[in-house]
N, C-alpha and C positions, 0 to 999 in steps of 0.2 A: 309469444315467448321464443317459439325455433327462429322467428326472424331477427331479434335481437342475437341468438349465438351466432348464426351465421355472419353478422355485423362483427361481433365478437371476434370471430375465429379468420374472418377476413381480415380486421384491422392488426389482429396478430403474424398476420400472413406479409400483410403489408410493412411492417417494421421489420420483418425478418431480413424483408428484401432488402432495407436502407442500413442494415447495420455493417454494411462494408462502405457505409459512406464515411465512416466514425475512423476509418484507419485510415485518414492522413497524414500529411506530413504536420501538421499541425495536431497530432495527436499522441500521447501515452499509450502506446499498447503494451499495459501490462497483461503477464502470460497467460493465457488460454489455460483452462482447469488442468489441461492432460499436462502443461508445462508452468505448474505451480512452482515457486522457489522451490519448495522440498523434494521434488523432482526431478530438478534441472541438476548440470554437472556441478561440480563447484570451483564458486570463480577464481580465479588468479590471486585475486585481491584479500588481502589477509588483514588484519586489525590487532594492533600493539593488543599482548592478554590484558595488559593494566589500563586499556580503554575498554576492554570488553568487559570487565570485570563489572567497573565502574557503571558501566551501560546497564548492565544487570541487573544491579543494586538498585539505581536510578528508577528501573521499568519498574521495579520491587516496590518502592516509594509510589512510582505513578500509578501500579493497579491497585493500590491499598486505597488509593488517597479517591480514585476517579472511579470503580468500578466496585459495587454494592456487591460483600459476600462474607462469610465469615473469616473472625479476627484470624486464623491460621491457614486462612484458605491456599493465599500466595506462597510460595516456598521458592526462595533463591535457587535450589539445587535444580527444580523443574522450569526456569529460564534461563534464554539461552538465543546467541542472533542464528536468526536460522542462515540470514544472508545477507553480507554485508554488500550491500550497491556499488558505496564510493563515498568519498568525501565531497563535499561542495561550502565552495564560501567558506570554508573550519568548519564544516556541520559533517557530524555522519549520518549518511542516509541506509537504512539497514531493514529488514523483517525480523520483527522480534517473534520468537517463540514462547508458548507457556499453554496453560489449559485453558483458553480463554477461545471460546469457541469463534467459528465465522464458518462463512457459508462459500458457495463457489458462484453464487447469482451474480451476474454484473453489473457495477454500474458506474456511471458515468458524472465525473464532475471537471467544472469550468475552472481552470488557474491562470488567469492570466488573459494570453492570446490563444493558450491551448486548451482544448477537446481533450480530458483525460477520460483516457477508458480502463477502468479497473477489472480483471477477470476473477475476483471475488472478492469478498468481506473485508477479506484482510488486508490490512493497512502496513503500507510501507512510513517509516517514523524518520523524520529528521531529527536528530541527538542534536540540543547545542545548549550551551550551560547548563550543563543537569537537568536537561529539561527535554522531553519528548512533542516533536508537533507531525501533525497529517503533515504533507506535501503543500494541501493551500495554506493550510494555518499558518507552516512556513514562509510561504512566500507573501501571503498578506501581509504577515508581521514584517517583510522583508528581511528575514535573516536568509533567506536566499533568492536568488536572481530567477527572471524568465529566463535568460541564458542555464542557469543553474536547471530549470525546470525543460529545457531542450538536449540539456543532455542523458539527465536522468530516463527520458524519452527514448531517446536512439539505443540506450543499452535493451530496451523494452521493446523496442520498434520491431513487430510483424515481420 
């Protein structure tokens, strides 16, 4: 048994080491826990109120429809974009707010030609036709570009 932790606690030692191989230039680095969206300053970039509104309502619809809770759980008044990215392709790419928990664990997923690396749970949403997608689901679906998924990058880029 101790020789298996120590297997253990090496192999964990050993991916610590390789997790600055994951911040390339081919990679998402979205922000480190201590520089969470609700941390960071806020950006430049502002969102017409009648798309954000709209956005809202939409996400209202989406956690009703997607996420198992009681029928008064969701409430309009407690959503809200914590931070709007940027447009791409006519898509808004943004972090939705609400009581919808997530964690600060990392992890990592593949879109495209890039290494995304997410520094927690929470999911940045592409908005297009009343409809919310992850980033890949976005780009799968191609409602937005690898180009689209390189720039979304470099505002996040380490």
């Amino acid at each position: 048994m101790p020789r298996k932790l120590a297997t253990c606690i090496m192999f964990a030692f050993l991916i610590a080491l390789e997790l600055p191989a994951f911040w390339c230039s081919g990679c998402i680095g979205f922000p480190l826990p201590s520089q969470s969206p609700s941390r960071q300053p806020s950006p430049t970039l502002e969102l017409d109120p009648a798309i954000e509104f709209k956005m809202r309502t939409d996400f209202l619809r989406f956690l009703r429809d997607n996420v198992p809770a009681e029928p008064d759980y969701w409430k309009l008044d407690e959503i809200a974009i914590q931070r709007y990215i940027g447009t791409y392709s006519g898509c808004v790419v943004a972090f939705m707010q609400c009581k919808w928990p997530y964690n600060e664990l990392q992890r990592v997923e593949y879109i495209g030609s890039c290494t995304v690396v997410f520094w927690s749970s929470q999911e940045a949403y592409v908005y297009y036709n009343s409809t919310f997608y992850t980033i890949k689901e976005a780009f799968d679906a191609r409602i937005i570009t690898q180009n689209d998924v390189c720039a979304i990058r470099s505002i996040f880029a380490p």
